[in-house]
DODREN-902505 format. One line per 3 residues: their letters; for each residue x, y, z of C-alpha. Coordinates in nm, 2 decimals. Layout:
! residues N
A) X,Y,Z; ...
! end
This chain:
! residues 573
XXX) -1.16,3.94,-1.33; -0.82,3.80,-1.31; -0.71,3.59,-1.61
XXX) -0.60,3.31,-1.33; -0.93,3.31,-1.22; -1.05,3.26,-1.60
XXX) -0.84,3.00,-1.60; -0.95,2.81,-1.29; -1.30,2.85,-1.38
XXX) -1.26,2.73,-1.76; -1.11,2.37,-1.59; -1.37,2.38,-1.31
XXX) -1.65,2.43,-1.59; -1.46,2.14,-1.84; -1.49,1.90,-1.54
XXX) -1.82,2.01,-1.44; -1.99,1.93,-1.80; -1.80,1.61,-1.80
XXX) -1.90,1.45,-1.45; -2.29,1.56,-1.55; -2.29,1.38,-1.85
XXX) -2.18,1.06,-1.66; -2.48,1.16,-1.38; -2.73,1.24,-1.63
XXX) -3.01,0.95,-1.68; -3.30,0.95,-1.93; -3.59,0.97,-1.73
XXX) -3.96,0.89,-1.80; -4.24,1.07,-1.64; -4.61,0.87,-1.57
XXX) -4.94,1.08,-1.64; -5.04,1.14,-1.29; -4.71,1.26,-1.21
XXX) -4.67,1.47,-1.50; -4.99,1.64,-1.45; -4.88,1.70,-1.04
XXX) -4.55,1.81,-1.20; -4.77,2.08,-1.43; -4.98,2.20,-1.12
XXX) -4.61,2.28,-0.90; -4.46,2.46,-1.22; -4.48,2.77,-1.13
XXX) -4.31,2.74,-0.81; -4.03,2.56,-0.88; -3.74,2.72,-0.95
XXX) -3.58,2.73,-1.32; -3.37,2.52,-1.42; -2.96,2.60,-1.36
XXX) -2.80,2.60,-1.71; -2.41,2.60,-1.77; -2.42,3.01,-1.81
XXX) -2.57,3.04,-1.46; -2.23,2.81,-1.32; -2.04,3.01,-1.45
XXX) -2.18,3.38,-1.36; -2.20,3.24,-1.00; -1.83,3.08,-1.02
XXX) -1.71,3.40,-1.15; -1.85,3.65,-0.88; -1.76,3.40,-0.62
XXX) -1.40,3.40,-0.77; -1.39,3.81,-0.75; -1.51,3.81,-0.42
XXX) -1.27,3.59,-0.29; -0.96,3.82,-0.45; -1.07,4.12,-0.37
XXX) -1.20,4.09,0.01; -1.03,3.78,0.15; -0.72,3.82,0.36
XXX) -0.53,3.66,0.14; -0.71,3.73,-0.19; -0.39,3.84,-0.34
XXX) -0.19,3.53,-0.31; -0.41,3.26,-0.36; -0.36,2.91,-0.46
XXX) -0.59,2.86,-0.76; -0.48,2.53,-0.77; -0.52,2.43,-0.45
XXX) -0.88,2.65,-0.44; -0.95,2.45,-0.77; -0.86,2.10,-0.68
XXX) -1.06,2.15,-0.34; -1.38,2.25,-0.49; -1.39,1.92,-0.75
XXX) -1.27,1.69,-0.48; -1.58,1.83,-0.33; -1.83,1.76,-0.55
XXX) -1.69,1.40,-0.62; -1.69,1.32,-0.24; -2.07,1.37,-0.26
XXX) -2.11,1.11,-0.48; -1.86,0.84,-0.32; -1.57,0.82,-0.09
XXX) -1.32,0.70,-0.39; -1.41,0.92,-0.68; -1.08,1.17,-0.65
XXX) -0.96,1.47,-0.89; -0.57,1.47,-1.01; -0.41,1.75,-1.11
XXX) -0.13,1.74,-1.37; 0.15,1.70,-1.07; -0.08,1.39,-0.92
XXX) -0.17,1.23,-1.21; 0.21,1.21,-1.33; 0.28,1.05,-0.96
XXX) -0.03,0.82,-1.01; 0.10,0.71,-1.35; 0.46,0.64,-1.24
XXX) 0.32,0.45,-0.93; 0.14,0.22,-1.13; 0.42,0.13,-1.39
XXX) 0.60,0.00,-1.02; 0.89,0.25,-0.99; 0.98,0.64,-0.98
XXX) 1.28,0.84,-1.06; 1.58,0.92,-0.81; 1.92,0.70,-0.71
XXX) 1.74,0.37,-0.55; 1.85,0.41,-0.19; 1.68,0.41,0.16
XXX) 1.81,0.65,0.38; 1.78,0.73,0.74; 1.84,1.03,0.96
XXX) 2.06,0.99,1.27; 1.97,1.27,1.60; 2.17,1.34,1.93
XXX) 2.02,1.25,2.28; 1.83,1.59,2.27; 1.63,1.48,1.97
XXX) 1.87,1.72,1.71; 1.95,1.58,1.34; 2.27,1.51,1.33
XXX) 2.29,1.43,0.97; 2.09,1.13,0.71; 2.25,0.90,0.59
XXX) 2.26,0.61,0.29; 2.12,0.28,0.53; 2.09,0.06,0.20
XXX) 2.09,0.07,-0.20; 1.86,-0.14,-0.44; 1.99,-0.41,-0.68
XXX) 2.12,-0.25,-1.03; 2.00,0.12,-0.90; 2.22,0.42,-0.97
XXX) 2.31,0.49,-0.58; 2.47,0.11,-0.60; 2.61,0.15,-0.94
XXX) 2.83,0.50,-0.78; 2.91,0.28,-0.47; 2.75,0.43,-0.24
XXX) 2.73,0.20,0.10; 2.58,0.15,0.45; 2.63,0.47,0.70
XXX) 2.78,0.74,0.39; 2.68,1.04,0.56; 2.47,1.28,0.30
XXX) 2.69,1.62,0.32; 2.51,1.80,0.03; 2.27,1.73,-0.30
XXX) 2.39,1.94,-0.60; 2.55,2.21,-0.37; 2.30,2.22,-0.11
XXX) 2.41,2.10,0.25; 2.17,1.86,0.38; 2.38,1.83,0.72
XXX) 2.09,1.88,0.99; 1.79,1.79,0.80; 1.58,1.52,0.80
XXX) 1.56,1.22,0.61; 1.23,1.30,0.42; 1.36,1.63,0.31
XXX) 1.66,1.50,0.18; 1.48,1.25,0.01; 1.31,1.54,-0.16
XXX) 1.65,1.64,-0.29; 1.72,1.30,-0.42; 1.44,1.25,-0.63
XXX) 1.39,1.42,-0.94; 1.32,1.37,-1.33; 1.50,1.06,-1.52
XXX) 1.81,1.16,-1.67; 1.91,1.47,-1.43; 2.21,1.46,-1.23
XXX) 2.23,1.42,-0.82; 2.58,1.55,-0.76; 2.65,1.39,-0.36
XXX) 2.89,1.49,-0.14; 2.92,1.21,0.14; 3.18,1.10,0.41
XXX) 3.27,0.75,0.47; 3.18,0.68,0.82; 3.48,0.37,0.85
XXX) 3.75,0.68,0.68; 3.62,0.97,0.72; 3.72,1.09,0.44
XXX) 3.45,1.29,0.18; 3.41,1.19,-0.18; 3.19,1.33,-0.45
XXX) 2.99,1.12,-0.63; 2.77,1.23,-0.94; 2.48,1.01,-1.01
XXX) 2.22,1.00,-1.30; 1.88,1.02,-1.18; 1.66,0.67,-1.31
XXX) 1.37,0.48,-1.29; 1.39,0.27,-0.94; 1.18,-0.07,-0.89
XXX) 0.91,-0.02,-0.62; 0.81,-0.38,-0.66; 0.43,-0.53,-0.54
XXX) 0.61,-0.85,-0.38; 0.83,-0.69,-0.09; 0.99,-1.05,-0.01
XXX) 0.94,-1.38,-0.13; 1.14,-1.68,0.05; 1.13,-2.00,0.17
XXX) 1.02,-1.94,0.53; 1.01,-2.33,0.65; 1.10,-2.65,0.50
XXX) 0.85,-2.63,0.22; 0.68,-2.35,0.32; 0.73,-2.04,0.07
XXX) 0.63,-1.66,0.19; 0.53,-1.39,-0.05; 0.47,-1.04,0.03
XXX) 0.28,-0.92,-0.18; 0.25,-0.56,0.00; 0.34,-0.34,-0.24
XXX) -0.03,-0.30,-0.42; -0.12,-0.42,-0.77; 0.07,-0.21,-1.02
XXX) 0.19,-0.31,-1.39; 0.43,-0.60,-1.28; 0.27,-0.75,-1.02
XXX) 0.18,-1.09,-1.19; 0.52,-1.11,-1.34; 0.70,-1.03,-1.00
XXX) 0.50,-1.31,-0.86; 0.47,-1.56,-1.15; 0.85,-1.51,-1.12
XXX) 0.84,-1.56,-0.71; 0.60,-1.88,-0.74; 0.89,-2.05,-1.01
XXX) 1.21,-1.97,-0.78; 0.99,-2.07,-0.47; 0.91,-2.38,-0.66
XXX) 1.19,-2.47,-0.74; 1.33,-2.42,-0.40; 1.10,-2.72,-0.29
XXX) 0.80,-2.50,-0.22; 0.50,-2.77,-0.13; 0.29,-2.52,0.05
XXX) 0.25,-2.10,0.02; 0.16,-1.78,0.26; 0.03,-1.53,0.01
XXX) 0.03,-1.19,0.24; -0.22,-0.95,0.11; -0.16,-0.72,0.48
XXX) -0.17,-0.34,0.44; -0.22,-0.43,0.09; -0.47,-0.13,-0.07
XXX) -0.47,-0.27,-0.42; -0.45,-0.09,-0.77; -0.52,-0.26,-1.11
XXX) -0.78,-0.50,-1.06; -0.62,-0.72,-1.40; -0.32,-0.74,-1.18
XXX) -0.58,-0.87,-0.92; -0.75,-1.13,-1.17; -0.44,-1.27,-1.32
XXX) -0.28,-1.37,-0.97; -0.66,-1.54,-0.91; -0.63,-1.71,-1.23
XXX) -0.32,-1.91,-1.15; -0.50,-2.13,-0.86; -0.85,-2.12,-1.01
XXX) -0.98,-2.42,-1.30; -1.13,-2.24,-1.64; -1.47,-2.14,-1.59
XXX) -1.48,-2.05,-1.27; -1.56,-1.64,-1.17; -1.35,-1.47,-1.02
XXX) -1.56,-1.12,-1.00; -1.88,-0.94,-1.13; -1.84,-0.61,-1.23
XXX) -2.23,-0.42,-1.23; -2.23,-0.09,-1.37; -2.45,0.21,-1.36
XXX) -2.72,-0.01,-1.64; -2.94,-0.19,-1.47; -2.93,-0.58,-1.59
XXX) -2.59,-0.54,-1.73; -2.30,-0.69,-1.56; -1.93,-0.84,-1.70
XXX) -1.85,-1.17,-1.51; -1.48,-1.22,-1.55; -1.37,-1.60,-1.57
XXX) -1.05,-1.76,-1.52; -0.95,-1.98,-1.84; -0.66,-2.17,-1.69
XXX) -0.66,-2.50,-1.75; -0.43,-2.65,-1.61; -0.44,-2.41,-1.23
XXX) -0.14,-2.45,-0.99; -0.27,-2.68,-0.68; -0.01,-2.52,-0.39
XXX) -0.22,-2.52,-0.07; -0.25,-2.19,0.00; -0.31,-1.94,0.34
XXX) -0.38,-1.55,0.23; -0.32,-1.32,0.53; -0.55,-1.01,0.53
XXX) -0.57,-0.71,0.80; -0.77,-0.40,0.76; -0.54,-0.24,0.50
XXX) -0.64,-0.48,0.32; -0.86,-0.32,0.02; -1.01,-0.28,-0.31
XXX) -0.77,-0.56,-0.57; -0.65,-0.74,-0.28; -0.98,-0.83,-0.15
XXX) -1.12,-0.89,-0.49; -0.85,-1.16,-0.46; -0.89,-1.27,-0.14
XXX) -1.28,-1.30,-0.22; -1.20,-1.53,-0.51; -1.00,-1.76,-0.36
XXX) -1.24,-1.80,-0.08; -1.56,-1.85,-0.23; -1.37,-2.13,-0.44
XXX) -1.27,-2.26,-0.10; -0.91,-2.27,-0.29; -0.74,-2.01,-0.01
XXX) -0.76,-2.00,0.38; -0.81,-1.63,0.48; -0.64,-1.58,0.80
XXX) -0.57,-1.25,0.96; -0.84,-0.95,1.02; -1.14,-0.80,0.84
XXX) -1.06,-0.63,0.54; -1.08,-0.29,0.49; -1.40,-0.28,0.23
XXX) -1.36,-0.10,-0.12; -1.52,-0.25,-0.37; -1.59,0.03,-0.62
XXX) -1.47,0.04,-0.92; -1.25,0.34,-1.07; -1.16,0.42,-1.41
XXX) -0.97,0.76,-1.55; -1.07,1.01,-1.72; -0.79,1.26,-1.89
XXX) -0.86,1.59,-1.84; -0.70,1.89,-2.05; -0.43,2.09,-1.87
XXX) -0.28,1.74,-1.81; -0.51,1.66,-1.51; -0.74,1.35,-1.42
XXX) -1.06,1.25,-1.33; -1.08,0.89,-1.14; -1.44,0.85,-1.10
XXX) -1.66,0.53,-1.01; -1.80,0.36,-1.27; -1.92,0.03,-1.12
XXX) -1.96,-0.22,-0.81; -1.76,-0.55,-0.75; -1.91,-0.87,-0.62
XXX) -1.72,-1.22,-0.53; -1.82,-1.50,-0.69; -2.10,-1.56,-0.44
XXX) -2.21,-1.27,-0.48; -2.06,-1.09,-0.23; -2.08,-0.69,-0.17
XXX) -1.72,-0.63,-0.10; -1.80,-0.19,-0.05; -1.94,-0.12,0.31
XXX) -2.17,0.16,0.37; -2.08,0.53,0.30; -2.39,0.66,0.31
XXX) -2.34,0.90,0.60; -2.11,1.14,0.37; -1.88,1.18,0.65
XXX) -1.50,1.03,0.47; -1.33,1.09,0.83; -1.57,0.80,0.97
XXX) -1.53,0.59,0.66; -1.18,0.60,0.69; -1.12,0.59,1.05
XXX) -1.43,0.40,1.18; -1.50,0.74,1.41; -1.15,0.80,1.52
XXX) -1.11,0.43,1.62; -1.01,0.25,1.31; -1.16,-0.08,1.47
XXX) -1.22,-0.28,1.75; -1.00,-0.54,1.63; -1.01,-0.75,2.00
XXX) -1.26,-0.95,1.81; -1.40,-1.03,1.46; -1.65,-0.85,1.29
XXX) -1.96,-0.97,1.31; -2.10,-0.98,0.97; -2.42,-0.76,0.90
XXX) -2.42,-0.89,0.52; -2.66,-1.13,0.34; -2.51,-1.47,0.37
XXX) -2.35,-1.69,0.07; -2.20,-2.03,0.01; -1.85,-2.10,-0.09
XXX) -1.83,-2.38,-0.37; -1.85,-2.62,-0.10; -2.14,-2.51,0.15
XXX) -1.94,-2.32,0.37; -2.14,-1.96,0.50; -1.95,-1.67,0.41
XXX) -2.12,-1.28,0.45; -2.14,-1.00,0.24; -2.16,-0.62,0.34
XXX) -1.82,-0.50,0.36; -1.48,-0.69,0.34; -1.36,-1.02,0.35
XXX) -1.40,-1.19,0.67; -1.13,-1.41,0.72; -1.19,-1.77,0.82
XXX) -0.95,-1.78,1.09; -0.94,-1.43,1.28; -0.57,-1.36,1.41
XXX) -0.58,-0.99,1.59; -0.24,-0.84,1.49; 0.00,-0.77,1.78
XXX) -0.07,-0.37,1.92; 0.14,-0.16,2.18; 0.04,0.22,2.32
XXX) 0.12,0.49,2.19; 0.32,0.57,2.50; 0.56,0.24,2.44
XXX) 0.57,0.33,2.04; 0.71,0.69,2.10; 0.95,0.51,2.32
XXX) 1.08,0.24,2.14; 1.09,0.52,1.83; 1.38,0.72,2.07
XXX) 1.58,0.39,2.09; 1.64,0.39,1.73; 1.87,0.65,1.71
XXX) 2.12,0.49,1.99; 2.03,0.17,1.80; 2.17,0.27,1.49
XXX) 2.47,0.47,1.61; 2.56,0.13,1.77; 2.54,-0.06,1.48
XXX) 2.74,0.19,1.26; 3.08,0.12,1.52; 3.01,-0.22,1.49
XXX) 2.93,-0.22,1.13; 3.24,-0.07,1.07; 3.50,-0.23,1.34
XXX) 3.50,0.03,1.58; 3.43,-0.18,1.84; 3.67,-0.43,1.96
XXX) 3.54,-0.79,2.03; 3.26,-0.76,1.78; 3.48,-0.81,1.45
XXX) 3.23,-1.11,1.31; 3.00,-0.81,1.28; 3.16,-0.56,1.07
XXX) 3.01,-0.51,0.72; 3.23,-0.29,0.53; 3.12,-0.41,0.21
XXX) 2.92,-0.42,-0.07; 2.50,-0.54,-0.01; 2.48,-0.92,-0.10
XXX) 2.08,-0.88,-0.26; 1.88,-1.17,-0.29; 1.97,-1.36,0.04
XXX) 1.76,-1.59,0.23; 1.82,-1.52,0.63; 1.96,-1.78,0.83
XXX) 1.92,-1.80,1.22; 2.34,-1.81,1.26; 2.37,-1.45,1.06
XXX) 2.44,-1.20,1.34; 2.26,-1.33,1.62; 2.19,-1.08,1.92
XXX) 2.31,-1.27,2.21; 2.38,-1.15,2.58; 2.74,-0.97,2.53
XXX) 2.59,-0.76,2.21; 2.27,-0.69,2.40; 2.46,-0.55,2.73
XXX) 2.75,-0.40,2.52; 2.41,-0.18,2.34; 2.26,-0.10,2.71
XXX) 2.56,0.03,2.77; 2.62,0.28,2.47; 2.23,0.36,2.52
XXX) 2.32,0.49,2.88; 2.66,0.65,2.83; 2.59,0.83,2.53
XXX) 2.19,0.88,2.52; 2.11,0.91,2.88; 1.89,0.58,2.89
XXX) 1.87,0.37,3.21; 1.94,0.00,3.19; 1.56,-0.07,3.38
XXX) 1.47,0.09,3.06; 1.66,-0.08,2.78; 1.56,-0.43,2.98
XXX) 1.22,-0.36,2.96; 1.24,-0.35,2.55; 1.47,-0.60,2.54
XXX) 1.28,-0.77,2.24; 1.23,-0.47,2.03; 1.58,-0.37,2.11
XXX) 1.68,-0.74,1.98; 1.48,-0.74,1.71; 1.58,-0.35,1.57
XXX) 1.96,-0.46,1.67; 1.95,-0.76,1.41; 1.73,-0.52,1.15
XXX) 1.99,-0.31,1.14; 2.31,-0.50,1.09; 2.07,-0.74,0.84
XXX) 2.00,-0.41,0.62; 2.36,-0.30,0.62; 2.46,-0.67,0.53
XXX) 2.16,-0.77,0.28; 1.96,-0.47,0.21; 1.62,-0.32,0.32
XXX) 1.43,-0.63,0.15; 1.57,-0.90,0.32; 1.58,-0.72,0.63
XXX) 1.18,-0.78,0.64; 1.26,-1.14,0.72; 1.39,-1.02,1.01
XXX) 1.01,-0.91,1.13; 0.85,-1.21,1.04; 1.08,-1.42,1.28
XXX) 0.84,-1.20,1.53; 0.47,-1.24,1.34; 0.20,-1.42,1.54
XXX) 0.01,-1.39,1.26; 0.21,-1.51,1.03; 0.32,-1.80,1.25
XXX) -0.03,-1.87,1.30; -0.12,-1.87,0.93; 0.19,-2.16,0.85
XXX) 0.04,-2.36,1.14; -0.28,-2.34,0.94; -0.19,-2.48,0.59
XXX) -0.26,-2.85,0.66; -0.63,-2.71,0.69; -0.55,-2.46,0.39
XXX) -0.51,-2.80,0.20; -0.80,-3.00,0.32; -1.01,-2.67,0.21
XXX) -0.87,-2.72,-0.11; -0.91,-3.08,-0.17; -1.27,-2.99,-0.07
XXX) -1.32,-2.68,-0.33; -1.19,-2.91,-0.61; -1.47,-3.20,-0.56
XXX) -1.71,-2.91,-0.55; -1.63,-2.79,-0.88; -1.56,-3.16,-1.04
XXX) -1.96,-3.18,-0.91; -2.06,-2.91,-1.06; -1.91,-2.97,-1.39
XXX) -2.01,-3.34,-1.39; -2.31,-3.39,-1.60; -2.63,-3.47,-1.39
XXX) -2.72,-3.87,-1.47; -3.06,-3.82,-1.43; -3.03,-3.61,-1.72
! end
C-alpha cells in the first residue's frame, strides 16, 4: 500500500483509540443476564479488536486507489477528515474533527483577530454583472492598511505582482491575508487622481472584536453589539463598552446577543457575573458521571444594576444563550427578539498529533432553573437540525414550548427543551428572495454613485465629499449626510443612465436605496463599524426592545426582592 495511505490510517487509528476510550463505560452484568449472555455465545460474533480496524481500513484504502476513477489523485485529507467527522456526527451534531489548517483558524478566531492588512473591501461590476475591479471601502483603527494610507475607493490593481483587476472581492481577500510578518506589496489607483501608487504593507494581527458597536443610541439609552461571538476579549471589550457608555450618561442598556453563535462559555459567565449578586448560578455543567455536576456561581458583590433588554434571534446559540438563560431565570434581563437557536452541549479540545484537533462533547448545560438549553437531535439527520427541514423556522409566531416548565427567581413560567424563549417575541423584519437579489443589483450603481460624490465629482453635492482620512470611533448624528429628495433623484438618475434601471424601479426601493446610500457615504466617512448604526435607525426590533426597558427595570426591581427573600433568614427559624 501507499505510504500516504499508511499515513492516513495511522491518524484515523490515533483518533479512533482516543474517542473509544472517552465512549468506553465499565459495565456490570446481573446473573440472569449473564447466564442468557452464556446461552447466545456462540452466535454472537467476536469481538472487533484494533488489528481487525486496521486490516479492514487498509484493504478499503487499496481498493479505493487502485479501482476508483480518481484513485490516483486522491485527497487523503479530505478522505480522512470526512470519515472522523463521520463517526463524531453519530454521536452529536457538535462534536467536529480539525485538521492542522482548521485548528490553526480555530485558535486564531478565538484570540479575536487574524493576520492580513485590516481593511474591508468591496468589488465594483458593470450593468452586465462583470467585475470591474475590488476596491479598499474602509480600514480598521491602528491596522497596517490605515497605517500605509490606504483610503475609501483605492482601486486593488495587484497583490505582490498578481493583477487582481476583474476578480472578486473574496478572492482578493484571499491574496491579502496571509502569515504575520510577510509582506502585501499593493498596487492601487486613487480614484479622486487617478494616479497608481505602490504601497508595501507588513501583514499583522487585525482586531475582529465580539462587540461590533457600542453607543449611546437615545438619551440614556446605551447599545452594545455584542455580535461578534465569545472569543478571548470579549469581557474586556465589553467591561470597557459598559465604562465609556457609563460615562456617557448611560441609565439604561440593549445587550444584542442576535446572530450571536457563542464560543468560550468563561467569556459567557463573566459578562453574567457583572449584573448577577454573589451566590447566584449562572449554569450547571452535567457530565457523562451520573450524580456529578459543576454549578458555576457568580461572586460579585457588588453587581452593576443597569436595567437591561437582551435581544435574541435564532442565531442565537451555545454562550450566548447560556447568557441569555442567566439573566432570565434571575428575572435581571428582558429577552426580546426570537427563539434561540438551541446548543447547549458542551465542547472541549482534544490535540491530536500531526497538529490536528478533536472538539468533542463532554457535557450538558442547564440555566439556573434548570433549563435544557440543547433541543433534540436524535433523528441523526444534521441538515434538519440545522435548517429545521429546509425551513429554518416558522418565525410568524413564537415557539410554543414543548419543555418541562420552571420558575424564574420571581414566579414567572419559563420552558426548557431547546433555546431561550424570549419574553417578548419580536419577528425580525423578512423580504423574498426575489426583492433580495434585486436590491443586491442596486448596490453596484449604489456605490459607483457614492465614489463621484465621495470624491467631488459631482457638482452641487460638495458637503458630501470625503477625501480624507476615517474619523474611528464616531457616534452618528441624524444631520451627517442625510439622503434627502435632490440626492435620492440625482441616484435614480445615475441608476438609469448608466445601469439601465427604471425610475418605477428605483421608487419602489426607495428605503433600501436610502438606507444603502447613507451606508455608504457613513463607511467612507467613519468606517465599517459605525456604519452599523446606520441599520439600527431601521430595526423594529431593536426599536421595540428600547420601548421595552421601563418593563426591563420593573423585572429587575422584582428579581432583586426575590433573591433578598431568599437570602433572608426564615423567622420562624
Amino acid at each position: 500500500m501507499k505510504k500516504s495511505s499508511n499515513l492516513v490510517l495511522g491518524l484515523f487509528l490515533t483518533i479512533f483509540l482516543f474517542s473509544t476510550s472517552f465512549a468506553q463505560a465499565p459495565q456490570s452484568v446481573s446473573r440472569g443476564s449473564a447466564a442468557l449472555a452464556d446461552a447466545k455465545k456462540t452466535s454472537q460474533p467476536s469481538k472487533v479488536t484494533v488489528e481487525d480496524i486496521e486490516r479492514d481500513m487498509a484493504e478499503a484504502l487499496t481498493i479505493i486507489e487502485n479501482n476508483h476513477v480518481n484513485g490516483n489523485n486522491l485527497d487523503y485529507n479530505g478522505l480522512f477528515k470526512t470519515s472522523i467527522d463521520s463517526m463524531l456526527h453519530t454521536l452529536d451534531p457538535h462534536s467536529n474533527y480539525f485538521d492542522a489548517k482548521e485548528y490553526e483558524e480555530f485558535r486564531t478566531n478565538q484570540s479575536s483577530q487574524y493576520f492580513g492588512i485590516g481593511a474591508t473591501i468591496g468589488d465594483l461590476s458593470d450593468k452586465d454583472g462583470k467585475v470591474i475591479a475590488t476596491f479598499i471601502k474602509a480600514t480598521f483603527d491602528g491596522a497596517p492598511a490605515h497605517r500605509a494610507g490606504l483610503r475609501y475607493g483605492d482601486k486593488i490593481l495587484s497583490v505582490n505582482g498578481t493583477s487582481m483587476v476583474g476578480k472578486p472581492y473574496f478572492e482578493v481577500r484571499d491574496f491579502l491575508r496571509g502569515p504575520r510578518g510577510t509582506v502585501a506589496k499593493l498596487t492601487v489607483e486613487k480614484f479622486g487622481s487617478g494616479k497608481t501608487e505602490t504601497v508595501e504593507i507588513i501583514r499583522d494581527a487585525v482586531s475582529q472584536p465580539s462587540i461590533a458597536e457600542s453607543y449611546m443610541i437615545r438619551p440614556g439609552v446605551g447599545y452594545i453589539g455584542m455580535t461578534g461571538g465569545f472569543n478571548q476579549t470579549t469581557y474586556a471589550e465589553f467591561h470597557e463598552a459598559m465604562q465609556r457608555l457609563k460615562a456617557q450618561g448611560m441609565t439604561n442598556l440593549v445587550l444584542d446577543l442576535r446572530d450571536n453563535g457563542g464560543g468560550l462559555v468563561s467569556q459567557a459567565y463573566q459578562v453574567s457575573n457583572t449584573f448577577l449578586s454573589r451566590g447566584q448560578t449562572i449554569f450547571t455543567q452535567k457530565g457523562r458521571i451520573q450524580g456529578v455536576e459543576n454549578n458555576y456561581q457568580a461572586d460579585n458583590y457588588t453587581p452593576d444594576d443597569t436595567p437591561i433588554v437582551i435581544l435574541v434571534n435564532r442565531n442565537t446559540a451555545s454562550a450566548s444563550e447560556i447568557l441569555a438563560g442567566a439573566l432570565q431565570d434571575h428575572d435581571r434581563a428582558l429577552i426580546v427578539g426570537e427563539n434561540t437557536f438551541g446548543k447547549g452541549l458542551v465542547q472541549n479540545p482534544f490535540q491530536l498529533e500531526y497538529g490536528s484537533m478533536l472538539l468533542l462533547t463532554i457535557a450538558k448545560y442547564e440555566t439556573p432553573a434548570g433549563r435544557l438549553i440543547q433541543r433534540d437531535y436524535s433523528d441523526g439527520n444534521l441538515y434538519n437540525y440545522y435548517t429545521n427541514g429546509g425551513t429554518l423556522r416558522d418565525e410568524d409566531k413564537q415557539k410554543t414550548p414543548n419543555g418541562a416548565e420552571s420558575k424564574t427567581d420571581s414566579g414567572r413560567t419559563v420552558y426548557g427543551g431547546g433555546g431561550i424563549n424570549p419574553d417578548e417575541y419580536v419577528k425580525s423584519q423578512t423580504i423574498t428572495t426575489t426583492k433580495a437579489r434585486f436590491q443586491r443589483k442596486l448596490n453596484d450603481p449604489i456605490f459607483a454613485f457614492v465614489l463621484d460624490l465621495a470624491y467631488g465629482k459631482v457638482p452641487g453635492f460638495e458637503n458630501y465629499k470625503v477625501d480624507r482620512p476615517i474619523e474611528f470611533n464616531y457616534t452618528l448624528k441624524s444631520s451627517d449626510f442625510p439622503i434627502d429628495k435632490r440626492i435620492f433623484d440625482a441616484f435614480k438618475n445615475f441608476a438609469t443612465t448608466k445601469y439601465g434601471f427604471s425610475q418605477a424601479q428605483i421608487d419602489s426601493e426607495k428605503e433600501f436605496v436610502e438606507r444603502a446610500l447613507r451606508t455608504e457615504f457613513v463607511t467612507a466617512s467613519f468606517g465599517s463599524t459605525t456604519s452599523f448604526q446606520v441599520f439600527n435607525e431601521y430595526d423594529s426590533q431593536l426599536k421595540r426592545a428600547i420601548e421595552l426597558l421601563p418593563e426591563a427595570k420593573q423585572l429587575a426591581i422584582q428579581g432583586a426582592r426575590a433573591n433578598a427573600e431568599k437570602r433572608e433568614p426564615s423567622r420562624n427559624k
